[in-house]
C-alpha positions as CSV (number, residue, x, y, z in Angstrom):
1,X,-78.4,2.7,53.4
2,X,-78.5,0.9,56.7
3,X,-76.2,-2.2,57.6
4,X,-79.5,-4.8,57.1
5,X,-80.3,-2.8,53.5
6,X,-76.5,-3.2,52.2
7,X,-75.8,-6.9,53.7
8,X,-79.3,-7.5,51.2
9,X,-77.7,-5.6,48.5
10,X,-74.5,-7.8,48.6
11,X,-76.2,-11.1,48.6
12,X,-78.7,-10.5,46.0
13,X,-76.2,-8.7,44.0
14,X,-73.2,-11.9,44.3
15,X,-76.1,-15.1,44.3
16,X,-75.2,-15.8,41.1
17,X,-71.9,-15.3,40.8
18,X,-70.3,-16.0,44.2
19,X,-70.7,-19.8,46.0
20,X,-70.4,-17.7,49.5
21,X,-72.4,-14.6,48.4
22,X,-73.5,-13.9,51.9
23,X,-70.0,-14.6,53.3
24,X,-68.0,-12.3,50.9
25,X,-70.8,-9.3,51.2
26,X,-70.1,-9.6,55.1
27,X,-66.4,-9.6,54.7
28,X,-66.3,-6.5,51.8
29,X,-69.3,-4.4,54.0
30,X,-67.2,-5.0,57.3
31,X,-63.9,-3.9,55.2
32,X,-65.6,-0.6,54.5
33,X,-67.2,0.0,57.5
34,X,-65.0,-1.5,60.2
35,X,-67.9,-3.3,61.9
36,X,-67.4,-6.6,63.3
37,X,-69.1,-9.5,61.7
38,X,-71.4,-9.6,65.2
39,X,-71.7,-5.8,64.3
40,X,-73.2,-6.7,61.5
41,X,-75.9,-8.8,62.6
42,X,-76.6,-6.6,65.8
43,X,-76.5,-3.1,64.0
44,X,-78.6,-4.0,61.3
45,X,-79.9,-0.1,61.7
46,X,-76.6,1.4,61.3
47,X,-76.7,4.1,58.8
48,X,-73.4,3.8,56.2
49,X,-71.7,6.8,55.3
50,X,-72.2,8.1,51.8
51,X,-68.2,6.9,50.9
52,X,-68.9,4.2,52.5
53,X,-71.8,3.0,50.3
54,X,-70.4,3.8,47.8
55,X,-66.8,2.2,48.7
56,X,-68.9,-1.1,49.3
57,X,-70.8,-0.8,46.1
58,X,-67.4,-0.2,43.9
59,X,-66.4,-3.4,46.2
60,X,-69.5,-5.8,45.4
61,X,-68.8,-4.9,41.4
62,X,-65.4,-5.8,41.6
63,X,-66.6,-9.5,43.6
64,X,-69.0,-10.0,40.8
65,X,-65.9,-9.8,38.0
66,X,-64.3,-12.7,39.7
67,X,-61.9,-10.7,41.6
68,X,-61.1,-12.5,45.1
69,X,-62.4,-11.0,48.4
70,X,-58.8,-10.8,49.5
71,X,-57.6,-8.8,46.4
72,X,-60.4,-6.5,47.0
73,X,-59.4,-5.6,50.8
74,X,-56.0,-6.5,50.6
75,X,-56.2,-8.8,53.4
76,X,-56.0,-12.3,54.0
77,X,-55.7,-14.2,57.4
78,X,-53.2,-17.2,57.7
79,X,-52.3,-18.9,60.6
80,X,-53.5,-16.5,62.7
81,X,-51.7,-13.7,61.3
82,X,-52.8,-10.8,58.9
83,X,-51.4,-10.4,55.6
84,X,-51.3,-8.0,52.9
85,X,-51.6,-9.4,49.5
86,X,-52.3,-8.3,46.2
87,X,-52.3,-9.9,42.3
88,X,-48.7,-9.8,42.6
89,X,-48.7,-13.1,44.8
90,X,-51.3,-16.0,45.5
91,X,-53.8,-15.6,48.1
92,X,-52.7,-17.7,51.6
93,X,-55.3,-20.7,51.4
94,X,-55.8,-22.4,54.7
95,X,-54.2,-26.0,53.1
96,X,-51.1,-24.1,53.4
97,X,-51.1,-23.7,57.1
98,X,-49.9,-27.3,57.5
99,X,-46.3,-26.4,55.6
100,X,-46.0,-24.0,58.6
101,X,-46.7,-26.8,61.4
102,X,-44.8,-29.3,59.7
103,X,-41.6,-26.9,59.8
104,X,-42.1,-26.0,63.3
105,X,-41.5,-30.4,64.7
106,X,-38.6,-29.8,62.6
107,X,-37.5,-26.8,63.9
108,X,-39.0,-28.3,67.7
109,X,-36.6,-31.5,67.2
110,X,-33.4,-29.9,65.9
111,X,-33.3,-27.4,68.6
112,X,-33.6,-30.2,71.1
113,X,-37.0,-28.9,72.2
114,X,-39.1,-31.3,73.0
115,X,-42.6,-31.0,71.4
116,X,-44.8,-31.3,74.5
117,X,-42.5,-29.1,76.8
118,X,-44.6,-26.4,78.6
119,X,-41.3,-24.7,79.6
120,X,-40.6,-20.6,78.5
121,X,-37.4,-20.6,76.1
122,X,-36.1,-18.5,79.1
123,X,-36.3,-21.3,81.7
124,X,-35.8,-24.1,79.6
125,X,-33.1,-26.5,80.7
126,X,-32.1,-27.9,77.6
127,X,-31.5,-24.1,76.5
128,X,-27.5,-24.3,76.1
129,X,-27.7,-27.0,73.2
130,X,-30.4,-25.4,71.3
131,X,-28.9,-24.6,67.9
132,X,-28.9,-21.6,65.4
133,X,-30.6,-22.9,62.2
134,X,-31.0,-21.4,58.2
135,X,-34.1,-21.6,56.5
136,X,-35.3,-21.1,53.2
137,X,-38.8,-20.2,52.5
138,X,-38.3,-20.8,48.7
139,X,-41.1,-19.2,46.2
140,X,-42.4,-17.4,49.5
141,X,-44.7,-15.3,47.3
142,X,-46.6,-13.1,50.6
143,X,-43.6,-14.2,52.7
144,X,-46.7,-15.9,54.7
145,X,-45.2,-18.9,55.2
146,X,-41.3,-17.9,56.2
147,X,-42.6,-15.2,58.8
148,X,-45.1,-17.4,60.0
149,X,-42.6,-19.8,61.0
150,X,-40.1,-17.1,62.4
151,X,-43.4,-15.3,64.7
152,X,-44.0,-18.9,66.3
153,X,-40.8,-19.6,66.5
154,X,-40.4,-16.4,68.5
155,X,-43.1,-17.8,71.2
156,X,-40.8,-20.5,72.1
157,X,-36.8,-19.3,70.9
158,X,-34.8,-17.3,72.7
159,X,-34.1,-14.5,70.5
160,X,-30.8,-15.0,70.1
161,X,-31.5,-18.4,69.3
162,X,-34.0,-17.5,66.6
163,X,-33.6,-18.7,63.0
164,X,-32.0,-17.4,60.7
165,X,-34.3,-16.9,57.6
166,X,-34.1,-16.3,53.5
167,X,-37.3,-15.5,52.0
168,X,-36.8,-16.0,48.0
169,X,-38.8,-15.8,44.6
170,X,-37.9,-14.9,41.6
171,X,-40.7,-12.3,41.3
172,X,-39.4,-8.9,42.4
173,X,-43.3,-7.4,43.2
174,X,-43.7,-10.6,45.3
175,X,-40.6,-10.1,47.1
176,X,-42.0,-6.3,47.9
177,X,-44.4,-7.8,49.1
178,X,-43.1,-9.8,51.6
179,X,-40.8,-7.2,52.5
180,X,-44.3,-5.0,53.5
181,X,-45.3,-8.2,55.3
182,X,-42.3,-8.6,57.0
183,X,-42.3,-4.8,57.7
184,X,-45.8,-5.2,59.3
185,X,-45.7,-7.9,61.0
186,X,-42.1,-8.0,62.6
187,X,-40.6,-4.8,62.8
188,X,-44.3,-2.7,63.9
189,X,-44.4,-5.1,67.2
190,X,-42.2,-3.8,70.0
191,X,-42.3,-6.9,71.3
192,X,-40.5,-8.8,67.7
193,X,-38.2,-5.7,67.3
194,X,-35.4,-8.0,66.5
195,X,-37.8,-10.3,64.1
196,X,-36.8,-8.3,60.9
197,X,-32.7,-8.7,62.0
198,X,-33.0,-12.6,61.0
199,X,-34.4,-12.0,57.5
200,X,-33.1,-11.3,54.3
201,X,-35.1,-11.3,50.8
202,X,-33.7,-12.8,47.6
203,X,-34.7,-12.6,44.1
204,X,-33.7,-15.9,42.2
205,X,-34.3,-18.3,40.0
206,X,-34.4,-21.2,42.3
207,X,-31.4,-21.6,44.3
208,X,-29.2,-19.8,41.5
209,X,-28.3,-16.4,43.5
210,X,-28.3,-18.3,46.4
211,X,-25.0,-20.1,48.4
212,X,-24.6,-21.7,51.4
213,X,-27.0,-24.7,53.2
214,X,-29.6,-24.4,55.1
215,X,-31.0,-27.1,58.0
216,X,-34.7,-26.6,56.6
217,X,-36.1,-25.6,53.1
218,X,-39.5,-25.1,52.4
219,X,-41.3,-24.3,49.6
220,X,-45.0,-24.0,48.2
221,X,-43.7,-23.7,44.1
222,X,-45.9,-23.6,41.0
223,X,-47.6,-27.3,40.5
224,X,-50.8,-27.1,38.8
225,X,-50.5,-28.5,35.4
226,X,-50.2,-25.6,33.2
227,X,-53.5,-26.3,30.9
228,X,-55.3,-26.6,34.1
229,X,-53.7,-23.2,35.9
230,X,-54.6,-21.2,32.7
231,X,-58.4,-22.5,33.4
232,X,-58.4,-21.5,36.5
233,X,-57.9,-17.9,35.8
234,X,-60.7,-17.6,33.7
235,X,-63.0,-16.9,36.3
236,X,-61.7,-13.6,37.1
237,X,-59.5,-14.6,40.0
238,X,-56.2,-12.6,38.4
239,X,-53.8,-14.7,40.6
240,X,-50.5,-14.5,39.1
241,X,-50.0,-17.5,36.3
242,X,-46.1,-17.6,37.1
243,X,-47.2,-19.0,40.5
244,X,-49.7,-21.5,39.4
245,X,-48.4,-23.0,36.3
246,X,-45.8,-25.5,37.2
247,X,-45.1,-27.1,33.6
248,X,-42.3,-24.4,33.4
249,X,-38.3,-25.4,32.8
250,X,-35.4,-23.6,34.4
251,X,-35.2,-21.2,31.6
252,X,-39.1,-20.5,31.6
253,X,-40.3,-22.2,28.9
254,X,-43.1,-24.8,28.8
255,X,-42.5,-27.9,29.2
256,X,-45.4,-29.8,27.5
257,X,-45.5,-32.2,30.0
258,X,-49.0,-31.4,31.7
259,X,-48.5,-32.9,35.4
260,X,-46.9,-29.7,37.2
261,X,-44.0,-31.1,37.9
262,X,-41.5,-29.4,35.3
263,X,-40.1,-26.9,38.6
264,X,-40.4,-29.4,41.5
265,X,-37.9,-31.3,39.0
266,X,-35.6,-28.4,38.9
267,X,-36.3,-27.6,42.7
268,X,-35.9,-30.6,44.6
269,X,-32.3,-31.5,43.7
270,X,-31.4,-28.1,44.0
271,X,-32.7,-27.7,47.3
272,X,-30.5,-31.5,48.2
273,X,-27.7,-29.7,46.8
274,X,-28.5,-26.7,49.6
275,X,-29.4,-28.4,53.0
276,X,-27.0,-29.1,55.6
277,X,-26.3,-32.4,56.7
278,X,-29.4,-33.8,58.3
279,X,-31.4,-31.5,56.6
280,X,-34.8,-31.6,55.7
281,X,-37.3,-30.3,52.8
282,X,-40.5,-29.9,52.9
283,X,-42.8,-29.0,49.9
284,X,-46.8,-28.1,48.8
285,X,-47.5,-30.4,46.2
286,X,-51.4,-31.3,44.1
287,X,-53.0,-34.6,45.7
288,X,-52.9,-35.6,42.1
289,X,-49.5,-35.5,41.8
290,X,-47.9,-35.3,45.5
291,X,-47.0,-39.0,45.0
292,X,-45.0,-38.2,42.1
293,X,-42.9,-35.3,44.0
294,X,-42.0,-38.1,46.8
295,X,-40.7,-40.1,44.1
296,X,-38.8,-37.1,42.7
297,X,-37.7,-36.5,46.4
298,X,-36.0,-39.8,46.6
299,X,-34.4,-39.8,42.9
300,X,-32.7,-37.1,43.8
301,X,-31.4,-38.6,46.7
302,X,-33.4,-37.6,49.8
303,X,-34.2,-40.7,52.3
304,X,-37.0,-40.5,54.9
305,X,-39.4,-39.4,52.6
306,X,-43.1,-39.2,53.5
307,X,-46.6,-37.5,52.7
308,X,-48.7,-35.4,55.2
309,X,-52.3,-34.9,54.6
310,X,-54.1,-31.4,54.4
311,X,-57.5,-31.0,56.3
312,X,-59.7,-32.3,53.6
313,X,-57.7,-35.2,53.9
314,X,-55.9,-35.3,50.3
315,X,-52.2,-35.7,49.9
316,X,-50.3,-32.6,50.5
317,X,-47.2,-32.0,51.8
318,X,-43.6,-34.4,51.1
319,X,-40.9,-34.4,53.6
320,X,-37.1,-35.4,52.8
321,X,-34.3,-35.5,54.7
322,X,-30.6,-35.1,53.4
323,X,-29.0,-38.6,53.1
């Protein structure tokens, strides 16, 4: 089977099933074969290996079930960085990214660098009076969004000045996840060798195993409404329910409320309860109930509270800062 006979195969096999049938054959046929998406439209002679055909045709069937591209490879690009994932955490979606350039201004401002400065951490004059800060990537599934924050951070930090961060969740095959993450992304580049040092992995409920304050807490939690999450897994997708449904109580147990906000009522005023002084929280919320979290931000005693938008424009992320 040539490169042009199998990108055919793909599409005519995943029309019906797949909005981006073209898109996903390309992804799952360079996967097995390593060529480059311009690879595949300038090699359309290429013979495929016989484990490779049949690698991609065991990948196509698996598409057709429902099954994400990114459980199928394994892979999934977020803000520039690649990152292993599997049904054991959500995929990284691209609305996401945003939670990760929020926390960097806040990150920017408290270490009294300012945001436009082309100046190297090395020659920066302001470098004496930049502070060590604690983060909490809280429900960090992947880990994508906590080591995403600590690589940048690393482009602009001295390294002794880099923050100090706790990736937590309350699932343990998320958390091993994370840890392979963190493994492969930190500790395999000589030039982050000291990357892994600042991060530690904690399996909680919340903030229960965890003590201290940090100066930044974010957190993409559960908060699709849980009749709504359960429908979304019908298709096939096998993302992990405990990280969609967010009509869940402290204990676990449904809340019968239907708006997805059962943890971000537990979380928020825990998260209060765990930020310095001056410290913020930032959290992924549903445009159709981000609103609602701002309100549950200031009930619970934050001040400064705002909304960001994601790139389609809907209401996505609320910011807080500790009264």
């Amino acid at each position: 089977m040539t490169v042009q006979e199998a990108r055919k195969y793909g599409f005519d096999s995943l029309e019906k099933t797949s909005p981006s049938a073209q898109l996903d054959s390309d992804v799952l046929l360079g996967a097995v074969s390593g060529l480059s998406k311009t690879d595949l439209i300038f090699k359309r002679d290429h013979e495929l290996s016989c484990e490779e055909e049949e690698m991609f045709a065991s990948y196509i069937a698996a598409r057709k079930t429902g099954l994400p591209v990114a459980y199928i490879t394994g892979h999934k690009e977020f803000y520039g960085y690649d990152f292993l994932v599997t049904p054991d955490v959500l995929i990284p979606k691209p609305d996401t990214e945003l939670l990760v350039e929020k926390a960097l201004d806040v990150i920017k401002e408290k270490c009294f660098i300012s945001l436009d400065s082309n100046s190297s951490a090395n020659s920066n004059p302001l470098r004496q009076k930049i502070r060590l800060l604690t983060i909490c990537d809280m429900c960090t599934g992947s880990g994508c969004v906590g080591i995403s924050i600590l690589l940048e951070c690393a482009k602009f930090l001295p390294k002794d000045k880099l923050p100090l961060i706790v990736l937590a969740d309350i699932s343990s095959s998320a958390l091993d996840i994370a840890r392979q993450n963190a493994q492969k992304l930190l500790a395999e580049k000589s030039s982050s060798a000291d990357l892994l040092e600042r991060v530690r992995f904690v399996r909680t409920n919340l903030f229960e195993a965890l003590s201290g304050t940090f100066d930044l807490i974010v957190t993409n939690p559960p908060y699709i409404p849980s009749r709504e999450a359960h429908d979304l897994l019908k298709d096939g997708r096998s993302e992990p329910i405990l990280a969609l449904d967010g009509d869940v109580s402290i204990s676990g147990d449904p809340t019968g409320q239907e708006d997805g906000l059962g943890i971000m009522r537990n979380l928020v005023p825990q998260a209060n309860a765990h930020l310095s002084p001056d410290g913020v929280l930032i959290a992924e919320a549903g445009e159709y109930n981000a609103e609602m979290t701002e309100y549950i931000f200031r009930s619970s005693g934050l001040k400064d509270t705002r909304i960001f938008k994601d790139l389609n424009g809907d209401l996505r992320d609320i910011f807080g800062r500790k009264a």
